[in-house]
Backbone as a ProteinNet text record, in pm:
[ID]
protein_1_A
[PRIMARY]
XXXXXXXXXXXXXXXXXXXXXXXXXXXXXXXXXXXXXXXXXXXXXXXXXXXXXXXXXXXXXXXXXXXXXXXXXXXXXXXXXXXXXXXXXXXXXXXXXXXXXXXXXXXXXXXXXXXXXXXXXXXXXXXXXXXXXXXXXXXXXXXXXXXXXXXXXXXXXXXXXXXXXXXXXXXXXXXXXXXXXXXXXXXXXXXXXXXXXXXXXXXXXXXXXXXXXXXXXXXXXXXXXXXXXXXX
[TERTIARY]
-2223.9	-2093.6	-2072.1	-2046.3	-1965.1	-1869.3	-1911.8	-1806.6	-1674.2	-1556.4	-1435.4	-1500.4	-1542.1	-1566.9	-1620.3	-1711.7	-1779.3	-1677.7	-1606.2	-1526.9	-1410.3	-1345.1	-1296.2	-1359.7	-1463.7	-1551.2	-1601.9	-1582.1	-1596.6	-1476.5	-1337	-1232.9	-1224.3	-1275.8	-1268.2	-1435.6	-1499.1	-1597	-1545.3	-1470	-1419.5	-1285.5	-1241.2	-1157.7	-1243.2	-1300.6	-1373	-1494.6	-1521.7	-1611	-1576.3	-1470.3	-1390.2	-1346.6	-1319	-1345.3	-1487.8	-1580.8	-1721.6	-1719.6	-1685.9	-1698	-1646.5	-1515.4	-1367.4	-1440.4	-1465.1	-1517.7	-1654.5	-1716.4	-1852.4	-1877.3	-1819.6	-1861.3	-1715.8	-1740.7	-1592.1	-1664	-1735.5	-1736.4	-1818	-1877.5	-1960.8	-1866.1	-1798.8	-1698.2	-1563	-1567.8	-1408.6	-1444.8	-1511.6	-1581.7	-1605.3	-1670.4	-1683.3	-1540.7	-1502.1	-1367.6	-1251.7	-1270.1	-1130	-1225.7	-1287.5	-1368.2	-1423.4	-1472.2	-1510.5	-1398.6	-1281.4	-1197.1	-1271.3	-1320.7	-1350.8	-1496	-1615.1	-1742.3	-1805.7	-1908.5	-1998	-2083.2	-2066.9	-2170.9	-2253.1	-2372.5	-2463.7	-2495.9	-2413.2	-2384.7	-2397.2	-2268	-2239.4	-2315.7	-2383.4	-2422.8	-2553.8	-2689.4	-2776.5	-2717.8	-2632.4	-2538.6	-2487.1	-2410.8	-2319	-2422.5	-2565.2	-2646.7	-2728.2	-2718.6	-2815.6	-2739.8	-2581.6	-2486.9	-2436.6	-2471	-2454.2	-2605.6	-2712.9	-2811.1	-2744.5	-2685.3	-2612.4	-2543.7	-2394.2	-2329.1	-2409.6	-2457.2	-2470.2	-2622.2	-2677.3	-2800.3	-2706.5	-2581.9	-2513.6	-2453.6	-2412.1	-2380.1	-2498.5	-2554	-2656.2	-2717.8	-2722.9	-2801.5	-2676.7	-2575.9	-2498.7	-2411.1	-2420.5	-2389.4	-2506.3	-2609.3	-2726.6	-2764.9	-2640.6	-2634.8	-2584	-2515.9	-2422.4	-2446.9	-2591.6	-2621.2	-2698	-2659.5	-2690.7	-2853.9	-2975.7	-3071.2	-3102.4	-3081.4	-3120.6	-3075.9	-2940	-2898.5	-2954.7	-2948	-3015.5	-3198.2	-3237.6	-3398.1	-3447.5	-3354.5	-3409.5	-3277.8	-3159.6	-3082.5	-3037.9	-3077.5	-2990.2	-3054.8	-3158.6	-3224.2	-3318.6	-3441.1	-3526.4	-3477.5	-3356.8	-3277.6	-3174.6	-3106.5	-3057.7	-3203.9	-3273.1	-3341.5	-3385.1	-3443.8	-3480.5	-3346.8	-3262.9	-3129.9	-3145.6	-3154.1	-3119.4	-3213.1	-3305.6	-3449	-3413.3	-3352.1	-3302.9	-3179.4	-3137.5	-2999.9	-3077.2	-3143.9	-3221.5	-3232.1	-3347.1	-3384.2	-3299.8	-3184.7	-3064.5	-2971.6	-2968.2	-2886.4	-2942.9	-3074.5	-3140.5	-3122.6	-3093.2	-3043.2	-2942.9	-2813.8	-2652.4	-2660.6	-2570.1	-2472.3	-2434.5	-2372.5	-2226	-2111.1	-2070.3	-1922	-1990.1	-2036.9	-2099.4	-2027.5	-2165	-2155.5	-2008.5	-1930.4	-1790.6	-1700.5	-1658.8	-1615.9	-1685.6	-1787.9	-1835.8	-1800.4	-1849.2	-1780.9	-1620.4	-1545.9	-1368.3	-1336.2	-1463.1	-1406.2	-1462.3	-1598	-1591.5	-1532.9	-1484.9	-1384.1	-1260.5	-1184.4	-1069.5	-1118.4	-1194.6	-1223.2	-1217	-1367.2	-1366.7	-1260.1	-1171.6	-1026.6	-984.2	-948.5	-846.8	-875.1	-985.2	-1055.3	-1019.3	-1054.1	-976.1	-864.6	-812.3	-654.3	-591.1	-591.5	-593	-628.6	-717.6	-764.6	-677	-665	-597.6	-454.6	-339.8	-262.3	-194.1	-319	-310.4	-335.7	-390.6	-469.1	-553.6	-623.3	-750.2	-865.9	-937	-1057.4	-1121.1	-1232.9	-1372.4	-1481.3	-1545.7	-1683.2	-1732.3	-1766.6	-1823.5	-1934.4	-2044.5	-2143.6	-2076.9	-1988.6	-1932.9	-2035.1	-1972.9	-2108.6	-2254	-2322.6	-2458.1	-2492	-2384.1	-2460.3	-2534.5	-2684.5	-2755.5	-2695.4	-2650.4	-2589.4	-2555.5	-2417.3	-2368.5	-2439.8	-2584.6	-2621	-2693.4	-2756.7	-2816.3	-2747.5	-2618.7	-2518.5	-2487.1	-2462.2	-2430.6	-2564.6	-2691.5	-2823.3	-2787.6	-2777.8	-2775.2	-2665.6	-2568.8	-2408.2	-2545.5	-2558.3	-2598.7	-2707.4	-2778.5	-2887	-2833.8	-2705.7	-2665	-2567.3	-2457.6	-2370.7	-2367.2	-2448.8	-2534.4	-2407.9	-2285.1	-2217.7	-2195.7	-2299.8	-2253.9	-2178.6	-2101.3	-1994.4	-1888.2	-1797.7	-1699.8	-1791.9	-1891	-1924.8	-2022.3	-1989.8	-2077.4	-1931.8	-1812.2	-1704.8	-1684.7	-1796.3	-1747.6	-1853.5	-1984.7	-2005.8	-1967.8	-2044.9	-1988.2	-2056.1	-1937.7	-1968.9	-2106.1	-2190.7	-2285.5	-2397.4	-2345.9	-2483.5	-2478.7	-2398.6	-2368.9	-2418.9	-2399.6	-2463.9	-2592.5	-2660.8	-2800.4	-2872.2	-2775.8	-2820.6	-2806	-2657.6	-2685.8	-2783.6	-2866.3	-2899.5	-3056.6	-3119.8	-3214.2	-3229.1	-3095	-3086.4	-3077.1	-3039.8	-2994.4	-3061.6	-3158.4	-3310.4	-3410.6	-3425.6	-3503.8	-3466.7	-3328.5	-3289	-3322.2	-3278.7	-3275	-3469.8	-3513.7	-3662.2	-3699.8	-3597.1	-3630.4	-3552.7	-3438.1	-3374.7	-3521.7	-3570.5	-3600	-3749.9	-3758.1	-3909.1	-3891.1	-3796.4	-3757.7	-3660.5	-3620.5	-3577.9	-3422.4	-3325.3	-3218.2	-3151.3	-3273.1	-3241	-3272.3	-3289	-3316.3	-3293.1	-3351	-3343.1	-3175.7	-3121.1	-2981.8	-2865.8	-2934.1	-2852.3	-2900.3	-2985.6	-2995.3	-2924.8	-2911.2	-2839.5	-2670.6	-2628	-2474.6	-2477.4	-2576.9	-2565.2	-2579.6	-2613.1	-2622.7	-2465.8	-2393.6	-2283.1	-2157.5	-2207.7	-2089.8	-2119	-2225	-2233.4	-2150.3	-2046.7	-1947	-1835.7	-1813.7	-1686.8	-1725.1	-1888.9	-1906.4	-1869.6	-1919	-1984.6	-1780.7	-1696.5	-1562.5	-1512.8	-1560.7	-1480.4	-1589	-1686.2	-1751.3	-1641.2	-1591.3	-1527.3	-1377.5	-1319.2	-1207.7	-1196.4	-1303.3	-1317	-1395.3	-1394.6	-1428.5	-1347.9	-1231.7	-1082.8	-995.6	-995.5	-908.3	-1006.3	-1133.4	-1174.7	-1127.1	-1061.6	-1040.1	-877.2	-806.2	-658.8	-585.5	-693.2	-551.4	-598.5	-504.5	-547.7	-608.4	-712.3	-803.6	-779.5	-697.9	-617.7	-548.6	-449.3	-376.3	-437.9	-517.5	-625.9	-700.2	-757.8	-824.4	-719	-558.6	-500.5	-466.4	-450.4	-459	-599.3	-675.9	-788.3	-822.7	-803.5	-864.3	-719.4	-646.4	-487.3	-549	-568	-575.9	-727.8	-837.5	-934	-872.7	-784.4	-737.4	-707.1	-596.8	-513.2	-627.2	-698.4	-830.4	-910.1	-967.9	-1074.2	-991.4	-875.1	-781.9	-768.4	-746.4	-773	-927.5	-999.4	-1133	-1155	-1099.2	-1163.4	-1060.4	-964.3	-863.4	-874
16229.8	16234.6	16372.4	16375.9	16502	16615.5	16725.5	16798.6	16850.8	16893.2	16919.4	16961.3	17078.8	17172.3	17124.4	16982.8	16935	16834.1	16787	16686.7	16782.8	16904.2	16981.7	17004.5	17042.6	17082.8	16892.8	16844.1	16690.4	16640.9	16660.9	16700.4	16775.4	16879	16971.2	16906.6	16902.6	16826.2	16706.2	16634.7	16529.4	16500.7	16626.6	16687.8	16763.4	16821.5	16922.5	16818.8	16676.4	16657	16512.2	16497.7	16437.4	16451.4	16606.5	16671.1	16662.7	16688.5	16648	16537.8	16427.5	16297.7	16256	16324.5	16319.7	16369.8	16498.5	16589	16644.1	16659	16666.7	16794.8	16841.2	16959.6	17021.5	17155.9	17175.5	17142.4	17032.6	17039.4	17104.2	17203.1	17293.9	17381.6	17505	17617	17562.3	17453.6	17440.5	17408.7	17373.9	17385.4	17542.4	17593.7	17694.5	17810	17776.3	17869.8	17848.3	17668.5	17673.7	17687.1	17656.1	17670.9	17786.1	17862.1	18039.4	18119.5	18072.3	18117.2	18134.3	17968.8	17968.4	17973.7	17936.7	17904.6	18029.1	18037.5	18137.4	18071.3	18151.1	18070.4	18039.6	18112.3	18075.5	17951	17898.8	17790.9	17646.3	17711	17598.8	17604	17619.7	17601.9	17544.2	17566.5	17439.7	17267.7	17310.2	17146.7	17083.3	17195.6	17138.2	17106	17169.5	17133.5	16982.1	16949.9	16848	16728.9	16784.3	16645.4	16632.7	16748.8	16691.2	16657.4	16646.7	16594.8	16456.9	16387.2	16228.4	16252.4	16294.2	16275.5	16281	16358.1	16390.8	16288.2	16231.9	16156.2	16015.4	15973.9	15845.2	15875.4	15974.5	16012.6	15990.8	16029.7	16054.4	15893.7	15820	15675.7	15593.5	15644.2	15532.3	15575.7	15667.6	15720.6	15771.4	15728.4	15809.3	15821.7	15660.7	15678	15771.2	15866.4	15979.5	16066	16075.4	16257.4	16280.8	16417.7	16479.7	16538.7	16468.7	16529	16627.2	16654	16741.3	16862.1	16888.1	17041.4	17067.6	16914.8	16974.8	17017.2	17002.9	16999	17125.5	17129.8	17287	17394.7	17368.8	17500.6	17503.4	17480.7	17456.3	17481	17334.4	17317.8	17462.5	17489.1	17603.1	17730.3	17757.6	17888.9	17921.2	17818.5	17837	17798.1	17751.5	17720.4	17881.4	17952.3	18126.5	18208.7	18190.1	18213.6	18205.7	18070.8	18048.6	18134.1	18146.6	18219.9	18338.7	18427.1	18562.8	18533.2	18476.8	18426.7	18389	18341.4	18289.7	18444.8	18509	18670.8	18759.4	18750.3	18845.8	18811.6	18661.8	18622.3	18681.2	18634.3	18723.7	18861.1	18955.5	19083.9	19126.2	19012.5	19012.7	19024.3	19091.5	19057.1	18945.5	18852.4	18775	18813.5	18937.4	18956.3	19027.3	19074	19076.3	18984.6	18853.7	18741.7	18666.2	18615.3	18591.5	18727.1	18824.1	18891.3	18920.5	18912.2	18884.5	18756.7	18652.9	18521.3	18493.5	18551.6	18615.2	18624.7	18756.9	18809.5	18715.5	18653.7	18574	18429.2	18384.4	18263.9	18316	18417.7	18495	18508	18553.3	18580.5	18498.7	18387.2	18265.8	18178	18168.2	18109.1	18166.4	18294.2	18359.9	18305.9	18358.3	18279.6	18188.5	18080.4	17917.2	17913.2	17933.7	17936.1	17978.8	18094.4	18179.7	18097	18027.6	17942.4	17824.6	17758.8	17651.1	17653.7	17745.2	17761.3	17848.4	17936	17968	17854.7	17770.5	17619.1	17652.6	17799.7	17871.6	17699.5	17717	17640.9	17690.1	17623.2	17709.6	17734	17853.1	17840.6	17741.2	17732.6	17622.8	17560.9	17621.8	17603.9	17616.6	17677.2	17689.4	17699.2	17618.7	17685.8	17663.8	17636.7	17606.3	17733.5	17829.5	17960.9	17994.7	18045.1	18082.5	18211.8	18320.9	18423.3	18339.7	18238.5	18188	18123.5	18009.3	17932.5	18032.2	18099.8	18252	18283.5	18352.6	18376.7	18222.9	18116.1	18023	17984.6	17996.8	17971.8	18103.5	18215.4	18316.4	18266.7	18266.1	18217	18058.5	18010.4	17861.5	17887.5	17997.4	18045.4	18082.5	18225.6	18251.1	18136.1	18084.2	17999.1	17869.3	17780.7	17686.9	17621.2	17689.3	17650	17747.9	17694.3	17770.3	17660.6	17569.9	17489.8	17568.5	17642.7	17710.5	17773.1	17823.6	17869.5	17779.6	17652.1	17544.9	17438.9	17419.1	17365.5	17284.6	17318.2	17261.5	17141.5	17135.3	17035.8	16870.3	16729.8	16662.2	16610.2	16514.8	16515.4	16455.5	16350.9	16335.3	16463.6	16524.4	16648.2	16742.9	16766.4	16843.4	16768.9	16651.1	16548.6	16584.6	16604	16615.4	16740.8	16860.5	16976.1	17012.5	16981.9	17022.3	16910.1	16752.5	16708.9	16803.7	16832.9	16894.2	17050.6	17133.5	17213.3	17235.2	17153.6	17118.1	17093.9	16964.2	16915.4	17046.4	17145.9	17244.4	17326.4	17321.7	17410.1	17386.6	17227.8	17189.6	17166.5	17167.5	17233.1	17357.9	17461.8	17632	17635.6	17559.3	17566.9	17467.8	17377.2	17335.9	17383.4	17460.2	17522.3	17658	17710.5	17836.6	17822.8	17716.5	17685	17661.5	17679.6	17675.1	17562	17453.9	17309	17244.8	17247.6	17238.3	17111.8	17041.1	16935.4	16933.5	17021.6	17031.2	16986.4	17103	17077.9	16954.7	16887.4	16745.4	16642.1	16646	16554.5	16605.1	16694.2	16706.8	16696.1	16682.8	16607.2	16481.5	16426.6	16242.8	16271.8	16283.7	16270.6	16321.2	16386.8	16446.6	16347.6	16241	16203	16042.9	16020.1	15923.6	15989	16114.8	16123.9	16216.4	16182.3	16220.3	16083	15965.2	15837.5	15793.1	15813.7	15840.9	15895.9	15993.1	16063.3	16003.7	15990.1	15916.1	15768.4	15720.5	15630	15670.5	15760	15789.7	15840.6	15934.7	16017.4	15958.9	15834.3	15746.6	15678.2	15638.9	15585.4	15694.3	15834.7	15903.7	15984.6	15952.4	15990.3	15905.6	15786.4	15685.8	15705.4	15770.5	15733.6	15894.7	15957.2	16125	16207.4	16279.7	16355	16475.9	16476.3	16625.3	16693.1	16786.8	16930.7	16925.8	16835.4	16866.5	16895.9	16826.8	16857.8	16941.5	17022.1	17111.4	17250.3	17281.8	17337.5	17407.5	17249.1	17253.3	17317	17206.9	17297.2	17426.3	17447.1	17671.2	17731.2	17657.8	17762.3	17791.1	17661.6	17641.4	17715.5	17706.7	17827.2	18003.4	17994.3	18140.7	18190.2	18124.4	18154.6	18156.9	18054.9	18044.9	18194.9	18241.7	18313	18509	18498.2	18577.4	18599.9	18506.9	18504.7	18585.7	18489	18556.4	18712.9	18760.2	18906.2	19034.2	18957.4	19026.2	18935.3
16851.1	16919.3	16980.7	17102.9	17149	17084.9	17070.8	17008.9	17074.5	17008.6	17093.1	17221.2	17207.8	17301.4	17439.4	17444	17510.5	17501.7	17506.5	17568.4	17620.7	17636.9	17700.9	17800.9	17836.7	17925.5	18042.3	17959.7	17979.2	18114.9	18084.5	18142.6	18235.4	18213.4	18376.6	18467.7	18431.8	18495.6	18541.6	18516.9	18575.1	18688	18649.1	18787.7	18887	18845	18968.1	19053.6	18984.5	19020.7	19128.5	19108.4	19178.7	19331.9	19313.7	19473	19518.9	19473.7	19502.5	19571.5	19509.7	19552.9	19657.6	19664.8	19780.7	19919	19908.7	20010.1	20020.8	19934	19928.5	19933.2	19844	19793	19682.1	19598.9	19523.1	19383.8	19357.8	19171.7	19087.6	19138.4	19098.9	19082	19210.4	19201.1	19105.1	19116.6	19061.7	18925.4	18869.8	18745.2	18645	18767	18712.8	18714.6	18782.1	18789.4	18689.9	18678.7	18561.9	18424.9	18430	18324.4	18237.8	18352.3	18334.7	18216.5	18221.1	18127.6	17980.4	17965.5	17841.8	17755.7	17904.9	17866.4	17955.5	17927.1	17996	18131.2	18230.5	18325.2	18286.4	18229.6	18165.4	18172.6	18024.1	17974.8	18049.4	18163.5	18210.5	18334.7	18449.6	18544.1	18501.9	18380.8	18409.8	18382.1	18322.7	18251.4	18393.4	18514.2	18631.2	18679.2	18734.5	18846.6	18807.7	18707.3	18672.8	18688.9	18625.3	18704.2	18862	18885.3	19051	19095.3	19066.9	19132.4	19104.5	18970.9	19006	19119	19090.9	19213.5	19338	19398	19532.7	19529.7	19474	19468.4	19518	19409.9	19510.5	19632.7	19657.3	19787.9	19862	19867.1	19957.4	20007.3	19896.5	19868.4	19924.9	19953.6	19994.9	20134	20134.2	20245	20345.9	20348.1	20419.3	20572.6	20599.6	20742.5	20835.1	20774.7	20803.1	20805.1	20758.8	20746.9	20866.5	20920.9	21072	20968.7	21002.5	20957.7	21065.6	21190.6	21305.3	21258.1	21185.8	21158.2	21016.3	20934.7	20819	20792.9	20892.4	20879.4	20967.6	21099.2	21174.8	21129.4	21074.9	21044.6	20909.9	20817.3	20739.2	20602.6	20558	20447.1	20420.5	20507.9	20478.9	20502	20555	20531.8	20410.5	20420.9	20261.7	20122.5	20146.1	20037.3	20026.1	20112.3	20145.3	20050.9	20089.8	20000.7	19842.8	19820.3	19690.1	19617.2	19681.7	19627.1	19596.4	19621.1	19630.2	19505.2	19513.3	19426.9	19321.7	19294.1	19140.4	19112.8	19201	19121.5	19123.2	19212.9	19182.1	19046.1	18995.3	18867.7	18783.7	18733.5	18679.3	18628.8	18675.9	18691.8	18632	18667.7	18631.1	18500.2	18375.5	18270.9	18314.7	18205.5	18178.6	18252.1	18206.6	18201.1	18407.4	18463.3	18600.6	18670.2	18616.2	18686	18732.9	18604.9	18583.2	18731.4	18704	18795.3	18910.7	18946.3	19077.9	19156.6	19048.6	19095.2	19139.5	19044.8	19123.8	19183.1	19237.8	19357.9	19478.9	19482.9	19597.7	19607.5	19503.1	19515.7	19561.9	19546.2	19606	19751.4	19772.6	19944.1	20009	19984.3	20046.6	20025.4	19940.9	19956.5	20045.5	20030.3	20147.7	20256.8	20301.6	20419.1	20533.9	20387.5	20421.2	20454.6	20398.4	20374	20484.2	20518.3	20652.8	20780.5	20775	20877.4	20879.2	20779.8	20746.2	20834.1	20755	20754.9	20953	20973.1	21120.8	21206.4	21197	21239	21340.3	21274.3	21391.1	21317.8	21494.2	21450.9	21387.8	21284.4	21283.2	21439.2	21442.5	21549.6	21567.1	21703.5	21728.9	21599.5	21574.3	21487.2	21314.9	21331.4	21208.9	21095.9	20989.1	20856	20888.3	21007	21043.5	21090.5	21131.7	21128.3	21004.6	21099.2	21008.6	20927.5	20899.7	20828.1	20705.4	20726.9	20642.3	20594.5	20652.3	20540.8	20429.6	20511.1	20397.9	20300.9	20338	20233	20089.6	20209.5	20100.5	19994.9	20064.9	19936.4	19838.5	19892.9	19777.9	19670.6	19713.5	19649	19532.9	19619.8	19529.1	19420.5	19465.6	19361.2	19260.2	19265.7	19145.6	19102.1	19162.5	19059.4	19097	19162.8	19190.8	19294.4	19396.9	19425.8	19551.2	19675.9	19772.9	19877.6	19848.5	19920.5	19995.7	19949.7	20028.7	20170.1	20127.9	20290.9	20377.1	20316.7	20418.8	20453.2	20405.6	20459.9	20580.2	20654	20781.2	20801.2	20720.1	20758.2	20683	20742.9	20715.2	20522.1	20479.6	20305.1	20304.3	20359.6	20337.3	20375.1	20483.2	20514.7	20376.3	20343.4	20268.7	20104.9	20090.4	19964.3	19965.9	20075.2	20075.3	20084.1	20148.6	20099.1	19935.8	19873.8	19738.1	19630.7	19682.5	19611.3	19631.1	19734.8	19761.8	19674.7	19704.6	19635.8	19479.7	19432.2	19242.1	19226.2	19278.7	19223.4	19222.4	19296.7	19293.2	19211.1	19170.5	19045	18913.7	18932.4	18781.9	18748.9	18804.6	18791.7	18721.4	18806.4	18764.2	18635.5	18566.6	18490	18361.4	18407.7	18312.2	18269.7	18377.9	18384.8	18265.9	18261.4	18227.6	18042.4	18021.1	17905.3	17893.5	17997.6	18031.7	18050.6	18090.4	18020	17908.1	17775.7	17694.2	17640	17538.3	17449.9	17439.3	17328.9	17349.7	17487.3	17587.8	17735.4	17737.8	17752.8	17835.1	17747.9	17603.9	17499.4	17596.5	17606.8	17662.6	17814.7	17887.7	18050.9	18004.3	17915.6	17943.9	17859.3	17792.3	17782	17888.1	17949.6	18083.2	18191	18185.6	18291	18279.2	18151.8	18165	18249.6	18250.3	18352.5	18484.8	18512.2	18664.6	18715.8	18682.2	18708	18741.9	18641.6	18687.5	18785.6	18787.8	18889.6	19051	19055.3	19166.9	19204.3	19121.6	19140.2	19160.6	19188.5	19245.5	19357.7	19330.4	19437.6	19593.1	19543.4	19656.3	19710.9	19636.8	19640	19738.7	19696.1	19724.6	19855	19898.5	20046.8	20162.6	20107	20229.1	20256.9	20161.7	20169.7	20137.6	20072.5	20144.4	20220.5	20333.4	20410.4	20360.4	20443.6	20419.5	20418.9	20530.4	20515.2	20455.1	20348.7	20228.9	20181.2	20122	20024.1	19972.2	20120.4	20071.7	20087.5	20128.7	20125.2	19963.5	19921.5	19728.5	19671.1	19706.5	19678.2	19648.1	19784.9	19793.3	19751.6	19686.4	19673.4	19509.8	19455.5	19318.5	19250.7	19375.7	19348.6	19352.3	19467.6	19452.9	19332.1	19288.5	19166.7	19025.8	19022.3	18946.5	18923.7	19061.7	19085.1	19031.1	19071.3	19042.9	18894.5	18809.7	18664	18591.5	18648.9	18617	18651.5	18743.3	18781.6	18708.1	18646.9	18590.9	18430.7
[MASK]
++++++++++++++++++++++++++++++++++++++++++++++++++++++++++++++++++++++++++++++++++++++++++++++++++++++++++++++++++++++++++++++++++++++++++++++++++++++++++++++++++++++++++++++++++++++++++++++++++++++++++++++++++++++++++++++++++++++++

């Protein structure tokens, strides 16, 4: 049976992963942000990446007609994958208590960001997150906290299903290659994966029927305030 602790953690995985499902991307950062309070990245990022290879694996399988493979195959996939690469050996490096306040501060930014945009009702660039800079930035971001979504935002939820199923599957490799997935971790991903398999089922409900810019208005407000906690 699951212990408290893992059915707490059970709970916020099932909210954060919900936006995943909604928008296609969010349940990795928002995981780690409300969460970070109480668990160690560490901890929790080989456990998140192995449950989003589910999520974003049904995304992908059911949504597949949708994905722009032209941006994901010449701009996208082998530049952020270059990224993440740098982001694996830069985590590496980090402390704990690092990682956690580094992470703060760029969930505070990249909220601001948004938000700022949102709220001015500036477009994004034409190319928006397909600039190469940003996909760079976002593999590094995904290497260390397996959640470079905020700076890929603009594209659509299936392109994006298939960059992080591509990306997590290559993780949860380096994680299991390295001992970070362990006998243990994999006994508590087959139990977190009753309230991904949930939240896939809402979050499929609630992509057809609430508007997006509410949404993600809440979203990046509720990361701000989040990411703000952590760095303080």
């Amino acid at each position: 049976m699951p212990t408290l602790e893992l059915a707490i953690f059970g709970a916020v995985v099932l909210c954060s992963f919900v936006s995943g499902a909604m928008a296609g991307f969010g349940s990795v950062i928002i995981a780690l942000t409300l969460a970070g309070q109480f668990y160690s990245i560490e901890w929790m990022v080989p456990r998140l990446v192995a449950l989003n290879v589910l999520l974003n694996g049904y995304l992908v399988l059911v949504h597949r007609g949708h994905i722009a493979w032209r941006l994901l195959l010449t701009r996208v996939l082998w530049v952020m994958g270059a990224g993440a690469g740098v982001g694996v050996l830069v985590e590496a490096q980090l402390a704990g208590s690092t990682l956690k306040t580094a992470f703060g501060v760029l969930v505070v930014a990249l909220s601001s960001i948004e938000l700022y945009r949102m709220w001015s009702k500036a477009e994004p660039a034409k190319k928006g997150g397909a600039s190469l800079p940003f996909v760079f930035g976002a593999g590094i971001m995904h290497g260390i906290y397996a959640s470079g979504g905020p700076m890929l935002v603009s594209a659509f939820r299936s392109t994006l299903a298939m960059i992080w199923l591509a990306m997590n599957v290559a993780l949860t490799v380096v994680f299991v290659l390295d001992g970070r997935l362990d006998g243990p971790a994999a006994v508590d991903v087959a139990w977190l994966t009753i309230p991904v398999v949930v939240a896939i089922a809402i979050g499929e409900v609630l992509h057809r029927r609430v508007n997006e810019r509410g949404f993600r208005i809440v979203l990046f407000s509720l990361l701000f305030v989040a990411g703000i906690a952590l760095i303080f």
